[in-house]
C-alpha positions, 0 to 999 in steps of 0.5 A, spaced: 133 320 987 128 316 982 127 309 983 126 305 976 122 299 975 126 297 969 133 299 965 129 301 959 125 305 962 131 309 965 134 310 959 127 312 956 127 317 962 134 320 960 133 321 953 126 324 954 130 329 959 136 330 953 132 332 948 127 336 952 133 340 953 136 340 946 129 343 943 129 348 949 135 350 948 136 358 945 142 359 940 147 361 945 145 355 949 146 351 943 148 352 936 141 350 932 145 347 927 147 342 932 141 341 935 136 339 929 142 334 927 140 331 935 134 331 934 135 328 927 139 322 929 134 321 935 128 321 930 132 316 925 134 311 931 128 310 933 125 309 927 130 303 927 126 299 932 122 293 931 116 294 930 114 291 937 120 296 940 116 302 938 109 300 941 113 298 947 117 305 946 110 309 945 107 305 951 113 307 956 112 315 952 104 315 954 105 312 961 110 318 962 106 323 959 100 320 963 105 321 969 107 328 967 106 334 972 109 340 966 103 342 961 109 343 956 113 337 958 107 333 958 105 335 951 112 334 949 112 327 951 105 326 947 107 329 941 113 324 941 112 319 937 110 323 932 114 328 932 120 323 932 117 319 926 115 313 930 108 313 928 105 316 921 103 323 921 095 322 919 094 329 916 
């Protein structure tokens, strides 16, 4: 069992984990409906953070991504903050 440095970090664990689930999810699995209003929900909530919160946040994604074994996983987590609206989109 991990060991976390910190409570946020944790928590930022287990969220990452739920919607890699979420968006992995095939329609038996899960009605697509109800997935995208997951990912919906996360995506406006995290764009309530302050602006310190969100660097924090992008940060402990990075160091994540960076820690990542999984391609996709770590794809996942560096496409994050964009995917989830917390960062704008450049292009």
């Amino acid at each position: 069992m991990p060991v976390f440095s910190s409570l946020t970090r944790a928590l930022a664990v287990a969220l990452v984990d739920v919607l890699w689930f979420v968006e992995g999810c095939d329609d038996e699995q899960m009605d697509p409906h109800d997935a995208v209003k997951v990912l919906e929900d996360v995506a406006h909530l995290v764009t309530q953070l302050s602006s310190d919160q969100r660097d924090d946040f992008i940060d402990l994604l990075e160091s994540m991504a960076a820690e990542e074994v999984d391609p996709s996983r770590r794809a996942f987590l560096e496409d994050f903050p964009e995917s989830f609206g917390l960062v704008e989109d450049d292009g």
